[in-house]
PyMOL Python script that loads the backbone (N, CA, C, O; Angstrom):
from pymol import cmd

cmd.read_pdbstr("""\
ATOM      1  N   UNK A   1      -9.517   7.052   5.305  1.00  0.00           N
ATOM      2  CA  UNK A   1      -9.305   5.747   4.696  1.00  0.00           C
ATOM      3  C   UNK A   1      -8.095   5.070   5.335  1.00  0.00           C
ATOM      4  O   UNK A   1      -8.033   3.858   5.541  1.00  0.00           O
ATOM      5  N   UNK A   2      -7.201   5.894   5.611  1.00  0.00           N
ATOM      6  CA  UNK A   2      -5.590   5.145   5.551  1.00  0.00           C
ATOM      7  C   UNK A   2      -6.167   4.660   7.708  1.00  0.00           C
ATOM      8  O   UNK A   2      -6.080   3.580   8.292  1.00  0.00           O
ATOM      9  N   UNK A   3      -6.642   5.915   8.177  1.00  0.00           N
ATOM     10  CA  UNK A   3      -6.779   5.068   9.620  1.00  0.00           C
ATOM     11  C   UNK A   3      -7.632   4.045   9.896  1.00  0.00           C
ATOM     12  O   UNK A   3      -7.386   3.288  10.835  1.00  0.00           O
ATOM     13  N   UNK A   4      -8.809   3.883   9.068  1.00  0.00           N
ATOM     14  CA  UNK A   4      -9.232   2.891   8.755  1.00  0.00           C
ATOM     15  C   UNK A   4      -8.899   1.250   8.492  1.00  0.00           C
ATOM     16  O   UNK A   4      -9.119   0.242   9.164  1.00  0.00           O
ATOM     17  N   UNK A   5      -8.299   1.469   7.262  1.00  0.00           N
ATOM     18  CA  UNK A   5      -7.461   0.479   7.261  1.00  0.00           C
ATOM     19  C   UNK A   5      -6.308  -0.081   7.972  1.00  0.00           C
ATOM     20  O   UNK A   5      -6.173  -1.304   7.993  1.00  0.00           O
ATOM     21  N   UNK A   6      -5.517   0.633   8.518  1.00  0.00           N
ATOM     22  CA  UNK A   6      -4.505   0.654   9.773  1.00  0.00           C
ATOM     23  C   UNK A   6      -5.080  -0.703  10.733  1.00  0.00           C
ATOM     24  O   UNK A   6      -4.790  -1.896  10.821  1.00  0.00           O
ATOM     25  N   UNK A   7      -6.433   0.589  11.629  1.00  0.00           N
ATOM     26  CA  UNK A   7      -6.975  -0.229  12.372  1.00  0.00           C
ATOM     27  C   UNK A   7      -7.611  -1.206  12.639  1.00  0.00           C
ATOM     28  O   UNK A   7      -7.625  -1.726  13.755  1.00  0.00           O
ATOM     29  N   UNK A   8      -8.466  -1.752  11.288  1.00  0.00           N
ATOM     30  CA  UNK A   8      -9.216  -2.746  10.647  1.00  0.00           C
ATOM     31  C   UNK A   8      -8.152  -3.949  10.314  1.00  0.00           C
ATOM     32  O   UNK A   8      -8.490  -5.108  10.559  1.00  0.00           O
ATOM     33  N   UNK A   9      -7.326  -3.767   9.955  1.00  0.00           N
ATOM     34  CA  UNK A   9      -6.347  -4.849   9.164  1.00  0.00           C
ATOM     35  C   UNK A   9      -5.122  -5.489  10.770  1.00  0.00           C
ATOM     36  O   UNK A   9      -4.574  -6.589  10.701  1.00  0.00           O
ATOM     37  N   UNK A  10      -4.935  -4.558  12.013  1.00  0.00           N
ATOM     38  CA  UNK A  10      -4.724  -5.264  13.017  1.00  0.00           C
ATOM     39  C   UNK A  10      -2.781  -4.562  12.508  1.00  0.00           C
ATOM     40  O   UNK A  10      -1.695  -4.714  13.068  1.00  0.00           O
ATOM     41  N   UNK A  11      -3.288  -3.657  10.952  1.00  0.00           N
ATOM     42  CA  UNK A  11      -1.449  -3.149  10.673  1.00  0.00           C
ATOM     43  C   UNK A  11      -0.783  -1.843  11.205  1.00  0.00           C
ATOM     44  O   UNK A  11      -1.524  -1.243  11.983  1.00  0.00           O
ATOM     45  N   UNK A  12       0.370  -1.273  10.997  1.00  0.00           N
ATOM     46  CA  UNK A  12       1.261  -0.632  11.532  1.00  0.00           C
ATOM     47  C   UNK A  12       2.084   0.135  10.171  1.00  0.00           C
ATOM     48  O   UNK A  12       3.002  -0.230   9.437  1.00  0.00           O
ATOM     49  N   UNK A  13       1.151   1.516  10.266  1.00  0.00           N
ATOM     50  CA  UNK A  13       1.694   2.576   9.401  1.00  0.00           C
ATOM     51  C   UNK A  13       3.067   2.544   9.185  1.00  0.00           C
ATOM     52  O   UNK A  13       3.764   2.389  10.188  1.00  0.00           O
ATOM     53  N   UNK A  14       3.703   2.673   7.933  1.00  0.00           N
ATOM     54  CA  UNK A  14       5.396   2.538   7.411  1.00  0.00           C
ATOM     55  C   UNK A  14       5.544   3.848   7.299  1.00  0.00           C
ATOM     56  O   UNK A  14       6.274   4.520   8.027  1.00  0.00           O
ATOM     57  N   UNK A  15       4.591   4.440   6.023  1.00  0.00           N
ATOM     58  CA  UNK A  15       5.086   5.264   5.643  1.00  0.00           C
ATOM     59  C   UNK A  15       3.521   6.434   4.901  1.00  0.00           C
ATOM     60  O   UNK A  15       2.514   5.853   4.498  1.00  0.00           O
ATOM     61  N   UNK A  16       3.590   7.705   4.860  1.00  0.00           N
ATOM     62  CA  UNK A  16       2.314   8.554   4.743  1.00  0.00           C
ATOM     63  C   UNK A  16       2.900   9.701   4.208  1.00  0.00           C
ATOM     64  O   UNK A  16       3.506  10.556   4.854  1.00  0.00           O
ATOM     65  N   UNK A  17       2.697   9.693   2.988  1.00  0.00           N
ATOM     66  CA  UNK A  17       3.338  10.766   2.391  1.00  0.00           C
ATOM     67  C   UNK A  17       2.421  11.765   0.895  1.00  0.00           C
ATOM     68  O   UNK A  17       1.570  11.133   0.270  1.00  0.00           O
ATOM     69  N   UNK A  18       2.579  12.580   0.669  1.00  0.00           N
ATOM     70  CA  UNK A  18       2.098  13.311  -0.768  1.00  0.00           C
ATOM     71  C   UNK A  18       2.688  12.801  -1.800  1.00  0.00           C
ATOM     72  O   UNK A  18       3.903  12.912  -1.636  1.00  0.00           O
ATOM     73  N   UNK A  19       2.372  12.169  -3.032  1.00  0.00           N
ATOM     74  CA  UNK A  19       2.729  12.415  -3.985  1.00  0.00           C
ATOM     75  C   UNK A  19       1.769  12.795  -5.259  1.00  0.00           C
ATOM     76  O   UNK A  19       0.551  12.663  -5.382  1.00  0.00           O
ATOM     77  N   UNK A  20       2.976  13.432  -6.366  1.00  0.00           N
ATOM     78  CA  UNK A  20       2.333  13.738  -7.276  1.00  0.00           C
ATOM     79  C   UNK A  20       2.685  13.180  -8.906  1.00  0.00           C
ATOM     80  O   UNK A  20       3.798  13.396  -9.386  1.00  0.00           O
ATOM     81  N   UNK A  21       1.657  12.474  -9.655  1.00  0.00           N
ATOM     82  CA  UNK A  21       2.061  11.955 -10.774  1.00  0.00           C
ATOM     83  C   UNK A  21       1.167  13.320 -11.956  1.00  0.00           C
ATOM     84  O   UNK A  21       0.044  13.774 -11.739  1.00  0.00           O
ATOM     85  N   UNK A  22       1.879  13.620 -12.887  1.00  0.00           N
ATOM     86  CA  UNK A  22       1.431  14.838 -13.751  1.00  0.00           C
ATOM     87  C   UNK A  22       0.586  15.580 -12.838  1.00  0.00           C
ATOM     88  O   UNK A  22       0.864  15.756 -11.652  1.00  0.00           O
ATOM     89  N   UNK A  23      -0.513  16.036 -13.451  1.00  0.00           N
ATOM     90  CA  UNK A  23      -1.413  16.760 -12.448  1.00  0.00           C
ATOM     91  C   UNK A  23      -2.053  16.341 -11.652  1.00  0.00           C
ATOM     92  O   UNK A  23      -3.013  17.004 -11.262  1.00  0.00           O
ATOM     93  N   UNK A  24      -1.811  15.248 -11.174  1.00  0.00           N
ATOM     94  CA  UNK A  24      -2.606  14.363 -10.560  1.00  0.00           C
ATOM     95  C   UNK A  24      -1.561  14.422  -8.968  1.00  0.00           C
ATOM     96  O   UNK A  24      -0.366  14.129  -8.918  1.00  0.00           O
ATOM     97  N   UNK A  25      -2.448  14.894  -7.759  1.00  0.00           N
ATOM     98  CA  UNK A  25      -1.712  14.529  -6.596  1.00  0.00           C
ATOM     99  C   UNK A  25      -2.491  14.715  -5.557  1.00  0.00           C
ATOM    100  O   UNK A  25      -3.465  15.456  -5.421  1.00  0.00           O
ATOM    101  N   UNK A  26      -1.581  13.402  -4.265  1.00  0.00           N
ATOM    102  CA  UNK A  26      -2.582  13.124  -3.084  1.00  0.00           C
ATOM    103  C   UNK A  26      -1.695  12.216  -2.568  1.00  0.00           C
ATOM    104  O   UNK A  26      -0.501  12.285  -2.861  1.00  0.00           O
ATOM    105  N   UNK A  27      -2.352  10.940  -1.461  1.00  0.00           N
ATOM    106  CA  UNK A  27      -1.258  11.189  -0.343  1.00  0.00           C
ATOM    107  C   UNK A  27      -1.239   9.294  -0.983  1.00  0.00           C
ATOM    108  O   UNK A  27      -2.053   8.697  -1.687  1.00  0.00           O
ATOM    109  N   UNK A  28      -0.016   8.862  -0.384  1.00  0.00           N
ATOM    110  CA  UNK A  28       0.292   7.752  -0.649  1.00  0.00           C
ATOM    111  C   UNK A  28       0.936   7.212   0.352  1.00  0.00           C
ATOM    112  O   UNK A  28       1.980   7.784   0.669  1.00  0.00           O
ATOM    113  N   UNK A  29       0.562   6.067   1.087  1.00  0.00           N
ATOM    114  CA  UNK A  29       0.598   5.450   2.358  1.00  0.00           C
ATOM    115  C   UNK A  29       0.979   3.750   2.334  1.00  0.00           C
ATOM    116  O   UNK A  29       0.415   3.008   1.530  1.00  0.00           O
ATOM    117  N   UNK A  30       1.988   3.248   3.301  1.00  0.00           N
ATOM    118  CA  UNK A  30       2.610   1.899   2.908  1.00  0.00           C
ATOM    119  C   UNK A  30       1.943   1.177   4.544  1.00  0.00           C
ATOM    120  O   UNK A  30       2.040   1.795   5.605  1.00  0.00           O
ATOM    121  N   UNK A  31       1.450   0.129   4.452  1.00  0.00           N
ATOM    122  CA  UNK A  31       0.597  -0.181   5.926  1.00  0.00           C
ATOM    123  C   UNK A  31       1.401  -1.370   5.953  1.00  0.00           C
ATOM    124  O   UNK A  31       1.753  -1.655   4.809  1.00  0.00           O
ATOM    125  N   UNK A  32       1.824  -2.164   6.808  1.00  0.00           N
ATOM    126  CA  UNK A  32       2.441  -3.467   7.017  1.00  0.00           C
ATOM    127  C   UNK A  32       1.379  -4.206   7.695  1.00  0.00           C
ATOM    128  O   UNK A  32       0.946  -3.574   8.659  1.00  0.00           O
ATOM    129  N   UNK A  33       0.874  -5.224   7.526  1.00  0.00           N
ATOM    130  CA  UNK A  33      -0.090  -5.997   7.870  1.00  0.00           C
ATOM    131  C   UNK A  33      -0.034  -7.376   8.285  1.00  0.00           C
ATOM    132  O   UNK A  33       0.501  -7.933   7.327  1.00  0.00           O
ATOM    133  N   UNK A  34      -0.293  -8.304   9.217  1.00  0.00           N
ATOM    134  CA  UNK A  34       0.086  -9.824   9.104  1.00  0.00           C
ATOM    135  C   UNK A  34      -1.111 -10.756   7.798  1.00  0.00           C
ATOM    136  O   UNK A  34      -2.291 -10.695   7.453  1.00  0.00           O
ATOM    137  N   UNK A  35       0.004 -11.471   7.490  1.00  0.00           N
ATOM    138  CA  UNK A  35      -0.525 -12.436   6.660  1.00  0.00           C
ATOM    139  C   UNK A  35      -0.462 -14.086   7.367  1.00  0.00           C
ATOM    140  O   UNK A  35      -0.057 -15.126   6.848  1.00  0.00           O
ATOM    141  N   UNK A  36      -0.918 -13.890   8.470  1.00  0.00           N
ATOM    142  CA  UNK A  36      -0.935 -15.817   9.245  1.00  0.00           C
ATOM    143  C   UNK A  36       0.290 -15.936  10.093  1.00  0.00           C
ATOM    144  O   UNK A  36       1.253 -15.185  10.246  1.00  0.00           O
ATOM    145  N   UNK A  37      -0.004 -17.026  10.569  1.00  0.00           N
ATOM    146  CA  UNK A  37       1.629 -17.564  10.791  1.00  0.00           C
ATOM    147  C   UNK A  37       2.432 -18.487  10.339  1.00  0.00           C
ATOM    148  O   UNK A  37       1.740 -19.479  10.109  1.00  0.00           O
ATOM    149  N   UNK A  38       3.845 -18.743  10.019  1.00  0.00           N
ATOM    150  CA  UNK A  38       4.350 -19.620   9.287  1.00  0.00           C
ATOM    151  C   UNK A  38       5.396 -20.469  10.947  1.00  0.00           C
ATOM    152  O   UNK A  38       5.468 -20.373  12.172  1.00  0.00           O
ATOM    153  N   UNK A  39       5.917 -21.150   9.915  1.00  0.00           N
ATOM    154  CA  UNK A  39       7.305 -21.782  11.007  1.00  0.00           C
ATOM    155  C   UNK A  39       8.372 -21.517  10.250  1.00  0.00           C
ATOM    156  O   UNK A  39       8.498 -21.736   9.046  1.00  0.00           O
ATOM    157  N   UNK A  40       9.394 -20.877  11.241  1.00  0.00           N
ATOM    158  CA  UNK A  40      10.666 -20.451  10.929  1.00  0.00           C
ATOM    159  C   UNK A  40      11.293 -21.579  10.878  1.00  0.00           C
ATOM    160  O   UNK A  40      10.701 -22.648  11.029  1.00  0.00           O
ATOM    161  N   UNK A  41      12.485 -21.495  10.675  1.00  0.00           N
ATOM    162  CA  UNK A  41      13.173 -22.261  10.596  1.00  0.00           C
ATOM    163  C   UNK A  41      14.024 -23.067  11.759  1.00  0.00           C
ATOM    164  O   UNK A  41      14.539 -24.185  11.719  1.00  0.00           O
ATOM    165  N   UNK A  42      13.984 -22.192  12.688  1.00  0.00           N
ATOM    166  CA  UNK A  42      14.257 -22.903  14.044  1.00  0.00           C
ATOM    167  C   UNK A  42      13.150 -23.903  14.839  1.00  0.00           C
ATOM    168  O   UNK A  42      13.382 -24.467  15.908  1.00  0.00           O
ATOM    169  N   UNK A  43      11.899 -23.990  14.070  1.00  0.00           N
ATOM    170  CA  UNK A  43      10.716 -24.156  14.388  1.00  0.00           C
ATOM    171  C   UNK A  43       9.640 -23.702  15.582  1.00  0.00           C
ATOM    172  O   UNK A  43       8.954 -24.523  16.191  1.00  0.00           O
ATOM    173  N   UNK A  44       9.606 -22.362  15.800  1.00  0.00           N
ATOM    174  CA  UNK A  44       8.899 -21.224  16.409  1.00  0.00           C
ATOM    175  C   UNK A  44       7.740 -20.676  15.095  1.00  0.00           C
ATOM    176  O   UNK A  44       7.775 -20.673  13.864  1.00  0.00           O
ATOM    177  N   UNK A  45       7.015 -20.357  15.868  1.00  0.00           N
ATOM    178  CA  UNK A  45       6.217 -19.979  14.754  1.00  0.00           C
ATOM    179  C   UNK A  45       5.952 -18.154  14.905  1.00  0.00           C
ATOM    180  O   UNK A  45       5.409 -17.525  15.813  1.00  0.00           O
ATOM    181  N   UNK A  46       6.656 -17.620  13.464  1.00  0.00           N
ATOM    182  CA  UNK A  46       6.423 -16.425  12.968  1.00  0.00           C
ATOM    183  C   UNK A  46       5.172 -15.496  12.306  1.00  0.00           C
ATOM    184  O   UNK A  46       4.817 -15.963  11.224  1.00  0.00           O
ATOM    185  N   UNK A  47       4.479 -14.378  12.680  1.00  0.00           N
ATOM    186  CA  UNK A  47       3.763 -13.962  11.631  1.00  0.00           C
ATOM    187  C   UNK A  47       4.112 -13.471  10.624  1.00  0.00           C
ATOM    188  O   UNK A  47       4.824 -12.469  10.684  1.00  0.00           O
ATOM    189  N   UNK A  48       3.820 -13.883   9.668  1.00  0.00           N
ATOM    190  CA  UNK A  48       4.289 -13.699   7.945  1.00  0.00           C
ATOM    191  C   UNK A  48       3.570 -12.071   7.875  1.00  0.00           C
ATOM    192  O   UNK A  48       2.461 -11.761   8.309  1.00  0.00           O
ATOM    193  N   UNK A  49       4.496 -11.239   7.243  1.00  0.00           N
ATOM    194  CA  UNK A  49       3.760  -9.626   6.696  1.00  0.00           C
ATOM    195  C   UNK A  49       3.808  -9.498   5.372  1.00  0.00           C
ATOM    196  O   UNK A  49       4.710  -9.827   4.602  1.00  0.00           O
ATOM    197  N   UNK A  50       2.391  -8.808   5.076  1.00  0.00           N
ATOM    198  CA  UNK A  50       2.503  -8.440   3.643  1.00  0.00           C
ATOM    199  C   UNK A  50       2.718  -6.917   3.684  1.00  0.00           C
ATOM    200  O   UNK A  50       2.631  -6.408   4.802  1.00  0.00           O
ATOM    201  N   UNK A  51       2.991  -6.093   2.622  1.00  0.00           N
ATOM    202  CA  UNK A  51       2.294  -4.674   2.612  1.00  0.00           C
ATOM    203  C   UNK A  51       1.362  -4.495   1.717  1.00  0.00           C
ATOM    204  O   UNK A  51       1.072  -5.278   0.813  1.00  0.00           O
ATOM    205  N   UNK A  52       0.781  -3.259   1.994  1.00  0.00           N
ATOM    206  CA  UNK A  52      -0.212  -2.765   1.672  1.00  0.00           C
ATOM    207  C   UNK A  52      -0.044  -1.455   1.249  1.00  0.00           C
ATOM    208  O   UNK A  52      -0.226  -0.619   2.134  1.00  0.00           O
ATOM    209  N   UNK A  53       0.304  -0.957  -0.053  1.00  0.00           N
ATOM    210  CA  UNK A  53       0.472   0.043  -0.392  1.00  0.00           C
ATOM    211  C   UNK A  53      -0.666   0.595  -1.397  1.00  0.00           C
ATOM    212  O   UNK A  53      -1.274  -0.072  -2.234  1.00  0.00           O
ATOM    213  N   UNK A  54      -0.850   2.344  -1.040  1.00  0.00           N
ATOM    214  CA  UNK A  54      -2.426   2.701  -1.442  1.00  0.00           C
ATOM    215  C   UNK A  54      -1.824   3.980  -1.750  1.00  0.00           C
ATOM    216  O   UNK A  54      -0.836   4.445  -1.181  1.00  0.00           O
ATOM    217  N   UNK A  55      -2.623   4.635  -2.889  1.00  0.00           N
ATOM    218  CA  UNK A  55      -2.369   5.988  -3.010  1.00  0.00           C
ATOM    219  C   UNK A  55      -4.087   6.520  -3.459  1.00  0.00           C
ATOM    220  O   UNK A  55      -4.875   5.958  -4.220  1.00  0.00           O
ATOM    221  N   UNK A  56      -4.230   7.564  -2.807  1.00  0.00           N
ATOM    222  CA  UNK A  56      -5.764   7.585  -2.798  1.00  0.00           C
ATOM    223  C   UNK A  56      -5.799   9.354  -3.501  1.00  0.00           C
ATOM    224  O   UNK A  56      -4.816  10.078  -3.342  1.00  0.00           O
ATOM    225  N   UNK A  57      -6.649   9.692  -4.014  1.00  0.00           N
ATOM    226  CA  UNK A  57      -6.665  11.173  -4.419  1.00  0.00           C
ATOM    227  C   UNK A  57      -7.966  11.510  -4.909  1.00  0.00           C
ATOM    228  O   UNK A  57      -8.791  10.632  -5.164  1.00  0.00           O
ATOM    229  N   UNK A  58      -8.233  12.907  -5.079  1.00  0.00           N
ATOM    230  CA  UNK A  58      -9.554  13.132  -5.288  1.00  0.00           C
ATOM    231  C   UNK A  58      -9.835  14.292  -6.662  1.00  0.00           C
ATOM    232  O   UNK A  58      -9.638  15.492  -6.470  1.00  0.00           O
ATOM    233  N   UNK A  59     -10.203  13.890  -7.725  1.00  0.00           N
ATOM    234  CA  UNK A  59     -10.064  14.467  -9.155  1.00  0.00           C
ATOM    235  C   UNK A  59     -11.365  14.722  -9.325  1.00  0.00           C
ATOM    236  O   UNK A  59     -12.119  13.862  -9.782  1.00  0.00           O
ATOM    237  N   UNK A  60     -11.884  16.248  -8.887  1.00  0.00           N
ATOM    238  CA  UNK A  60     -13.240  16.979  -9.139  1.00  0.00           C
ATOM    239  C   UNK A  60     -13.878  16.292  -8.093  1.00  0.00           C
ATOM    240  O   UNK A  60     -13.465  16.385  -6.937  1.00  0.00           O
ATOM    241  N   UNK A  61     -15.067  15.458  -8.471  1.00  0.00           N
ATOM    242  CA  UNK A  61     -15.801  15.071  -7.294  1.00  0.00           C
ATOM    243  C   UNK A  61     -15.470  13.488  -6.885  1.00  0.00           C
ATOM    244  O   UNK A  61     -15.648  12.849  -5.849  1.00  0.00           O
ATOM    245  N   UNK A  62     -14.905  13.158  -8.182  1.00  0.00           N
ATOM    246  CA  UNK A  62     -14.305  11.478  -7.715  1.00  0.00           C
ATOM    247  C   UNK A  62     -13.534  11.156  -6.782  1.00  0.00           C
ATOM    248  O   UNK A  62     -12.977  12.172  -6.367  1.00  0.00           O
ATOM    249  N   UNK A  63     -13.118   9.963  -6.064  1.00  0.00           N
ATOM    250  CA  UNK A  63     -12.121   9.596  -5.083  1.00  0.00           C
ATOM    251  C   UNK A  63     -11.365   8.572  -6.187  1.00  0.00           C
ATOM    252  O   UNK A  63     -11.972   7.819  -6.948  1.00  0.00           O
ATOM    253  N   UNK A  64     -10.098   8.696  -6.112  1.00  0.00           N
ATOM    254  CA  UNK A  64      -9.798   7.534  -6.907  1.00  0.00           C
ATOM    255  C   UNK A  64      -8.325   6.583  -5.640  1.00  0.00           C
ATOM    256  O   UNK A  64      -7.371   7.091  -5.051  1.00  0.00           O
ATOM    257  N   UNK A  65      -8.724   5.374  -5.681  1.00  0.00           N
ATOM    258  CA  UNK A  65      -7.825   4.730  -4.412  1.00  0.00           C
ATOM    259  C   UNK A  65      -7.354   3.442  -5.292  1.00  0.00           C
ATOM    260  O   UNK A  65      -8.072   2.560  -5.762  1.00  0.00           O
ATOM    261  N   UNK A  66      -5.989   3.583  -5.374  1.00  0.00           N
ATOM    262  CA  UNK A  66      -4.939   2.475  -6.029  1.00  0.00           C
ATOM    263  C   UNK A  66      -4.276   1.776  -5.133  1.00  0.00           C
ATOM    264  O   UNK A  66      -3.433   2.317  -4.417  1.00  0.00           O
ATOM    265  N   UNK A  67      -4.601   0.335  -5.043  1.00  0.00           N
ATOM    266  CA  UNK A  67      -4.047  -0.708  -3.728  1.00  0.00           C
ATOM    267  C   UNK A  67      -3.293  -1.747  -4.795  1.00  0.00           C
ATOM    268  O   UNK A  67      -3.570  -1.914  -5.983  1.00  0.00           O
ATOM    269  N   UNK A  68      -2.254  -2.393  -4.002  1.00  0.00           N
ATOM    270  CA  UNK A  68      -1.506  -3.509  -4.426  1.00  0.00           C
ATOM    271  C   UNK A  68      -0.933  -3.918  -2.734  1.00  0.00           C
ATOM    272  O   UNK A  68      -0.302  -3.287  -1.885  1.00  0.00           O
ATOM    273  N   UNK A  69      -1.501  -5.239  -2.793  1.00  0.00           N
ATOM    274  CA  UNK A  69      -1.217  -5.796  -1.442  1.00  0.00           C
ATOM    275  C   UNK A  69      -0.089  -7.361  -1.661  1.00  0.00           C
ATOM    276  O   UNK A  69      -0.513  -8.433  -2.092  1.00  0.00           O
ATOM    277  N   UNK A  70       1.260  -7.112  -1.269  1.00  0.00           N
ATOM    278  CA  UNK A  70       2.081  -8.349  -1.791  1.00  0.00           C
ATOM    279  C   UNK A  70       3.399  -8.405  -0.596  1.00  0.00           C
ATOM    280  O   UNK A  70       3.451  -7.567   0.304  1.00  0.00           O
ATOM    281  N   UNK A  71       4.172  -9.235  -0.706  1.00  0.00           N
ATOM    282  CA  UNK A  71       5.003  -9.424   0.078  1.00  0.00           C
ATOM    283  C   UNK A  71       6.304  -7.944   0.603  1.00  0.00           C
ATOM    284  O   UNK A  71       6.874  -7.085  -0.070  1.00  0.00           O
ATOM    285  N   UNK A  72       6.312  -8.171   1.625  1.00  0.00           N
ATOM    286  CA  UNK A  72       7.079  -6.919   1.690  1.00  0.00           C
ATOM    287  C   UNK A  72       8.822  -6.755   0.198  1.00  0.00           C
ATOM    288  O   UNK A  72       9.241  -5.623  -0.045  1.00  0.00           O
ATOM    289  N   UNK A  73       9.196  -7.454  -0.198  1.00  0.00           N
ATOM    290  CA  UNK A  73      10.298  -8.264  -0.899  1.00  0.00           C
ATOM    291  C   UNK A  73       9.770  -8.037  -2.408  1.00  0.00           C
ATOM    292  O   UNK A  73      10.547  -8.196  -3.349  1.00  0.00           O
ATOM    293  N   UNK A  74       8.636  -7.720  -2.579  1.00  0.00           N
ATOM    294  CA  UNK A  74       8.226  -7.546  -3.495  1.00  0.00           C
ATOM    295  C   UNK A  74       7.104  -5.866  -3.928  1.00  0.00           C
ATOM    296  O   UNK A  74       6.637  -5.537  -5.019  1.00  0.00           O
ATOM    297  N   UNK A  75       7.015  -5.220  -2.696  1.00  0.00           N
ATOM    298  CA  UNK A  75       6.281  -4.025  -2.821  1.00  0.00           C
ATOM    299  C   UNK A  75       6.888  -3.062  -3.595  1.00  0.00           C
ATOM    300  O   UNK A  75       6.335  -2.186  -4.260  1.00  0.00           O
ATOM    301  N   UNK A  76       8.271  -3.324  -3.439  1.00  0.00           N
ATOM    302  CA  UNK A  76       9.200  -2.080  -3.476  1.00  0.00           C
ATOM    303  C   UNK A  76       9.500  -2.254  -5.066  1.00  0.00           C
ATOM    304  O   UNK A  76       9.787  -1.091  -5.348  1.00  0.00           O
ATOM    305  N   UNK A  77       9.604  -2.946  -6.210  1.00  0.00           N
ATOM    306  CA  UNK A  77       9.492  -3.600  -7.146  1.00  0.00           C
ATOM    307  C   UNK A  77       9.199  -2.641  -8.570  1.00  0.00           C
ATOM    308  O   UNK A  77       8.057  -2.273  -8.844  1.00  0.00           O
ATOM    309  N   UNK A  78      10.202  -2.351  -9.290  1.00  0.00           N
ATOM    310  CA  UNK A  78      10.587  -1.266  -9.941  1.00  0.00           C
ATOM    311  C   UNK A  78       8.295  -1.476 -11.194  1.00  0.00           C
ATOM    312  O   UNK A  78       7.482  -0.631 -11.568  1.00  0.00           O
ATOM    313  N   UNK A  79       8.347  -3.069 -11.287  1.00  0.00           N
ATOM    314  CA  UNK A  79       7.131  -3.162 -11.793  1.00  0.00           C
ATOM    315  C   UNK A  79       6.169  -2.810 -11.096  1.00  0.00           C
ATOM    316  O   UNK A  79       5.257  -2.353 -11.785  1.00  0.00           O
ATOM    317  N   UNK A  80       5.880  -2.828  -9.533  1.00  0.00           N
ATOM    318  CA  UNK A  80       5.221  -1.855  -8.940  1.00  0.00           C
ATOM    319  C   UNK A  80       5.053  -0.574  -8.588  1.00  0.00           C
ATOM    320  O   UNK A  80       4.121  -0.117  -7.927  1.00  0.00           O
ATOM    321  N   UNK A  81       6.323   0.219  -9.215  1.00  0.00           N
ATOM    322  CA  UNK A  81       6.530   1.442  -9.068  1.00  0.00           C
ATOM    323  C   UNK A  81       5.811   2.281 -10.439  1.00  0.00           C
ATOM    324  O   UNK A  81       5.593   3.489 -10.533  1.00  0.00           O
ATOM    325  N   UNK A  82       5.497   1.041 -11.580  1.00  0.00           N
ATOM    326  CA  UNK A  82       5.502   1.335 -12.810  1.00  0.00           C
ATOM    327  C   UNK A  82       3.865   1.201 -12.880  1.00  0.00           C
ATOM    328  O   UNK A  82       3.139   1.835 -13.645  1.00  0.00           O
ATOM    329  N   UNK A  83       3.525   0.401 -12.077  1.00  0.00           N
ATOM    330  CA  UNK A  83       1.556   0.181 -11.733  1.00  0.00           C
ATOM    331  C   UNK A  83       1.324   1.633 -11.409  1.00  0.00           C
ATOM    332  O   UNK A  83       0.733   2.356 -12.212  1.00  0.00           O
ATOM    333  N   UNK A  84       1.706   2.014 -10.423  1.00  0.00           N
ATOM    334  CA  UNK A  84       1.264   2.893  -9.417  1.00  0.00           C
ATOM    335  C   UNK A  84       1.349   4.240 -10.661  1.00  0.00           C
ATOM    336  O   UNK A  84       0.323   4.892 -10.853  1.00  0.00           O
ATOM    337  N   UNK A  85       2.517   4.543 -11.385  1.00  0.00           N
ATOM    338  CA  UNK A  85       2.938   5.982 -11.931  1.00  0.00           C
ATOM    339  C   UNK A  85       2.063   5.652 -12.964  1.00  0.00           C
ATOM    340  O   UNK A  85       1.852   6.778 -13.413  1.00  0.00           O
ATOM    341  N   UNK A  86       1.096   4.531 -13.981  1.00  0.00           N
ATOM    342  CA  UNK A  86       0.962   4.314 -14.983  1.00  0.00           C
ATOM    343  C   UNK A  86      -0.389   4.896 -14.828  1.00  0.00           C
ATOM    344  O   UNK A  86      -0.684   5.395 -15.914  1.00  0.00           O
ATOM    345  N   UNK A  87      -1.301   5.052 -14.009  1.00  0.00           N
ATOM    346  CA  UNK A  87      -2.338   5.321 -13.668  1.00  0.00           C
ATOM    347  C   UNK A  87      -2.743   6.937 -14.043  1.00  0.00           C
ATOM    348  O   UNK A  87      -2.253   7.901 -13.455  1.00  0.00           O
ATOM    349  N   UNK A  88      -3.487   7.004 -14.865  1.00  0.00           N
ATOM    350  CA  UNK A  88      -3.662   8.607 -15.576  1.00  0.00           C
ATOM    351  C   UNK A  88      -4.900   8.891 -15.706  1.00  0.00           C
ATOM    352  O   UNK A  88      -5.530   8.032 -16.323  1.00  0.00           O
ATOM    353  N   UNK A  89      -5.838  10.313 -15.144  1.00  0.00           N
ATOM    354  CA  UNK A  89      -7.281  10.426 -15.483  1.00  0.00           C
ATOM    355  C   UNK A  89      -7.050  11.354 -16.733  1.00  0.00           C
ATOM    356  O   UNK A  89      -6.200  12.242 -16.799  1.00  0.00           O
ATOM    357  N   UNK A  90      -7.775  11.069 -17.524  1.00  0.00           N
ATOM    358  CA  UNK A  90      -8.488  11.188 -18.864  1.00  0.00           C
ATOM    359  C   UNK A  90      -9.485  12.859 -18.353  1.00  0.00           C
ATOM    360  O   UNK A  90      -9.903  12.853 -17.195  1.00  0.00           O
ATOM    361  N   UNK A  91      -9.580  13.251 -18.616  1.00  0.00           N
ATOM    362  CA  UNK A  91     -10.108  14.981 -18.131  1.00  0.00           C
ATOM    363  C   UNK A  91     -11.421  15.303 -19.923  1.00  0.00           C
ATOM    364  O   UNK A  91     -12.027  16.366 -20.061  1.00  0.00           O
TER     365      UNK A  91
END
""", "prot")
cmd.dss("prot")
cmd.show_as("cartoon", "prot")
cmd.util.cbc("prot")
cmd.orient("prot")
């Protein structure tokens, strides 16, 4: 999934790592991606990045894959930290 998306989206792997929320664990990956181009302020024109952060895992025979795609300024975002950990399978 994660090289997939990498290569499909034209982005550049940050970060690929394990984590684990209660019993629940698998790998969690941050992709940097362009979002267009804007004009800076010198007036050159910049590509704007979003990220793309995914944590994907596999509970019995299910796949379960959690995405939030937003400004880099905003990924890191104690309320996105709180999406991602809030997520619980029911057994």
């Amino acid at each position: 999934i994660r090289k997939d998306f990498v290569k499909n989206s034209r982005g550049k792997l940050l970060k690929d790592e394990k984590f684990k929320n209660g019993d629940v664990s698998g790998r969690e990956f941050f992709v940097q991606i362009p979002d267009g181009k804007v004009l800076d302020t010198e007036g050159r024109w910049t590509t704007r990045q979003k990220i793309a952060r995914f944590r994907v895992f596999f509970e019995g025979n299910r796949c379960y894959i959690l995405m939030a795609v937003l400004p880099e300024n905003e990924i890191y975002t104690p309320a996105i930290d709180k999406y991602f950990t809030s997520f619980v399978v029911i057994k």
